[in-house]
C-alpha positions in Angstrom: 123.7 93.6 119.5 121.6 93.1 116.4 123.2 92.0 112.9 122.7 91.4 109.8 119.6 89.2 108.8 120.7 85.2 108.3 118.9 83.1 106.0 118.1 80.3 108.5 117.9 82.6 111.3 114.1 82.2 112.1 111.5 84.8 114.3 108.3 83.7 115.7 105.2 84.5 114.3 101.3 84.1 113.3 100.9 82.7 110.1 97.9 83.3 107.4 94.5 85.2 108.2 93.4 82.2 110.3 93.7 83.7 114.0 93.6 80.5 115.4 96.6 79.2 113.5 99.6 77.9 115.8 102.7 80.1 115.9 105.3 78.4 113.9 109.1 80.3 113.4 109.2 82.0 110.1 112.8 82.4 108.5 114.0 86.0 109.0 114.7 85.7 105.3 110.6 86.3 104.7 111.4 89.6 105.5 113.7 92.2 103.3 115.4 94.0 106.4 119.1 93.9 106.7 119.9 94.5 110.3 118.0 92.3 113.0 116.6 93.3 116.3 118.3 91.4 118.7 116.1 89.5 121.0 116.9 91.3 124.0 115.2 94.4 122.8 111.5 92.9 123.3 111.4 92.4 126.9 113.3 95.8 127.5 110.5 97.6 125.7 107.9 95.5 127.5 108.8 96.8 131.1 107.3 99.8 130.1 103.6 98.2 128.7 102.0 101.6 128.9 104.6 103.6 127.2 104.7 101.2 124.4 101.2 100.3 124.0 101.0 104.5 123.7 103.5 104.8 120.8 101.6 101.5 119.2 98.5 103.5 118.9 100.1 106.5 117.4 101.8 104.4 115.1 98.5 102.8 113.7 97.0 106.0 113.6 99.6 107.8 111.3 99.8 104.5 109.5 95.8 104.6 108.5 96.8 108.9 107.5 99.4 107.9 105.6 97.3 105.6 102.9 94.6 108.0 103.2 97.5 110.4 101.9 99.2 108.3 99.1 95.5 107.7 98.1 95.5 111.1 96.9 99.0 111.1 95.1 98.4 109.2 91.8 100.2 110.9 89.3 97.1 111.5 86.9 93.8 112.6 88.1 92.0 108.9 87.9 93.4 106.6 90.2 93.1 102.8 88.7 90.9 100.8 90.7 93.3 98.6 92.4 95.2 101.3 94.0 92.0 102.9 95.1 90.6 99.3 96.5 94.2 98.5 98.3 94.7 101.8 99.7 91.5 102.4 101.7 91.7 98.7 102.6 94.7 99.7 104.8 93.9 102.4 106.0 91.1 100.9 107.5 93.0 97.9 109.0 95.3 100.2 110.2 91.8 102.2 112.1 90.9 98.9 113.2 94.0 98.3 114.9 94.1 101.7 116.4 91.2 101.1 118.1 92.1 97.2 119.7 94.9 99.0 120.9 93.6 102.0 122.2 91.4 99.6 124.3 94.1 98.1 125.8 95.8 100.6 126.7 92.5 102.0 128.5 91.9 99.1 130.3 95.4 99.1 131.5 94.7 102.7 133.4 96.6 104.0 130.3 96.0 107.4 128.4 96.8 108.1 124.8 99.2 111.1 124.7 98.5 114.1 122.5 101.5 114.5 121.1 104.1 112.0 119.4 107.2 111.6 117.5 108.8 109.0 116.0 112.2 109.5 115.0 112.8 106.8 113.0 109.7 107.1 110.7 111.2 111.2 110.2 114.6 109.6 109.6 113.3 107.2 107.1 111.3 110.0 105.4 113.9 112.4 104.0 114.7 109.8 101.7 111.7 110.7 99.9 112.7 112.8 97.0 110.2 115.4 96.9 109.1 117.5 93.8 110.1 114.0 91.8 107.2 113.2 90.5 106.9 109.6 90.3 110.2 109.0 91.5 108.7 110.5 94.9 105.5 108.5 95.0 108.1 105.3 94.3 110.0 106.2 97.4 107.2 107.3 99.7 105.2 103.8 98.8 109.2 102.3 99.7 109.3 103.9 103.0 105.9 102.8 103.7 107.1 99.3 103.2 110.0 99.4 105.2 108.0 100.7 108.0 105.6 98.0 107.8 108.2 95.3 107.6 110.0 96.5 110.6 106.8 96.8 112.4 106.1 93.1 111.2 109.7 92.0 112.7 109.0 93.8 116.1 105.6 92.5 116.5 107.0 88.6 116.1 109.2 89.7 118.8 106.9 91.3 121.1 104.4 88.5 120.8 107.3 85.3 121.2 108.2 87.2 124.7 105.1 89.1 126.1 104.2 87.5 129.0 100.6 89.6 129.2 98.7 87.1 127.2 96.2 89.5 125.7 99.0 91.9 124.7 100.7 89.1 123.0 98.0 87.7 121.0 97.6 91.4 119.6 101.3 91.3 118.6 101.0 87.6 117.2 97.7 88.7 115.2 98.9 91.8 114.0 102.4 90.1 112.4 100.4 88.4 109.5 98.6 92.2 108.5 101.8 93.9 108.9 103.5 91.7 106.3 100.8 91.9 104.0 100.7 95.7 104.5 104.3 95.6 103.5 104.2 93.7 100.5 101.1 95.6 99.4 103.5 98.8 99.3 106.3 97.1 97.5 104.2 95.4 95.1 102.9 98.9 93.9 106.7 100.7 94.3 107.5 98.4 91.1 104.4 98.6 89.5 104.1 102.4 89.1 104.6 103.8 85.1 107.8 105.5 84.0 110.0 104.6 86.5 113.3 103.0 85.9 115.8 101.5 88.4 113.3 100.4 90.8 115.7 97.6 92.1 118.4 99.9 92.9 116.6 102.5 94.5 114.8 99.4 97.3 118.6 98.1 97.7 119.9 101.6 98.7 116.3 102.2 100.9 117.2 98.9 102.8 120.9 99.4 103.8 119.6 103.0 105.0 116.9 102.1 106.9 119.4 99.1 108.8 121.4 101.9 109.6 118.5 104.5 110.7 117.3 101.4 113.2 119.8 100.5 114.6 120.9 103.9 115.6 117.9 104.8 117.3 117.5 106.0 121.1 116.7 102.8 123.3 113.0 103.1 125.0 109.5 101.7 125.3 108.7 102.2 121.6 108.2 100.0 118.6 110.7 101.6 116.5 112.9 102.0 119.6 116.8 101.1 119.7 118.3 98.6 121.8 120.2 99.4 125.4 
């Protein structure tokens, strides 16, 4: 089962923008999240290479809508630069990536589905407190960051025990955007004007989210729960 995160307790993963860089472990205490995947879970979603690389794509894709989205929600009518600059820079990472993985999953006789859900992305997403003003654009850029930084923990995963070797360079290069996608969010959660309690409201968001993930339904999916 998975547990609580260790300092010390290390994943493997791509480091810095250089794709050429070795792996190297990186201390699970890089990352926020307070319940770990156990390792088990990564070759259990790999059996099904199709099914995941399918949810993968729909993942990136509602990723690059959702900054298109919180592009728009600025609580005054002029957006400052940097948020317009960081916001459209991930959404189109998050394109770019939609489209490396759509490829392999075509060249794997793979099809992307019409339709998808992912329950642990709705799950997290009722935190948001809507009609808040910017209380609500705190917690949606929060939510955002928790999804990236679980994305970033499964991908480590995925690419220390993929044994397809083009699959797992995909996972190993997309760890290092994940992470930065993630702090990106945070960064601007504390930043925002006229909020207060920013602290407490992460520290609550994180001991949800450990509990939303590691209650999901096992299955070939990157926000999947463990057998």
């Amino acid at each position: 089962m998975g547990g609580v995160f260790t300092p010390g307790r290390s994943l493997y993963a791509a480091t810095g923008e250089n794709r050429t860089t070795p792996w190297r472990p990186v201390l699970a205490s890089d990352l926020p999240l307070r319940w770990q995947t156990p390792p088990e879970w990564a070759p259990a979603a790999l059996r099904h290479p199709l099914a995941l690389l399918n949810d993968h794509a729909h993942l990136e894709r509602k990723a690059a809508t959702n900054a298109l989205d919180l592009l728009h929600r600025w609580p005054e009518p002029n957006p400052p630069e940097n948020w317009v600059t960081k916001m459209t820079a991930i959404a189109r990472d998050e394109v770019e990536h939609l489209a490396i993985v759509v490829r392999l999953l075509a060249r794997r006789g793979g099809e992307l589905t019409r339709n998808h859900r992912c329950q642990y992305a709705s799950d997290l997403r009722c935190l948001v407190r809507l009609g808040a003003g910017p209380d609500e654009l705190m917690d949606r850029l929060m939510v955002s960051a928790l999804i990236e930084a679980r994305s970033c923990e499964r991908f480590a995963l995925l690419g220390a025990h993929c044994g397809d070797a083009e699959m797992a360079k995909v996972y190993r290069d997309l760890y290092a955007s994940e992470e930065g996608h993630y702090r990106i969010f945070i960064d601007l959660a504390r930043s925002l004007p006229d909020i207060v309690k920013v602290e407490d409201r992460w520290n609550e968001m994180l001991d949800t989210e450990a509990g939303i993930i590691a209650g999901q339904p096992p299955g070939p999916s990157i926000h999947g729960g463990v057998a």
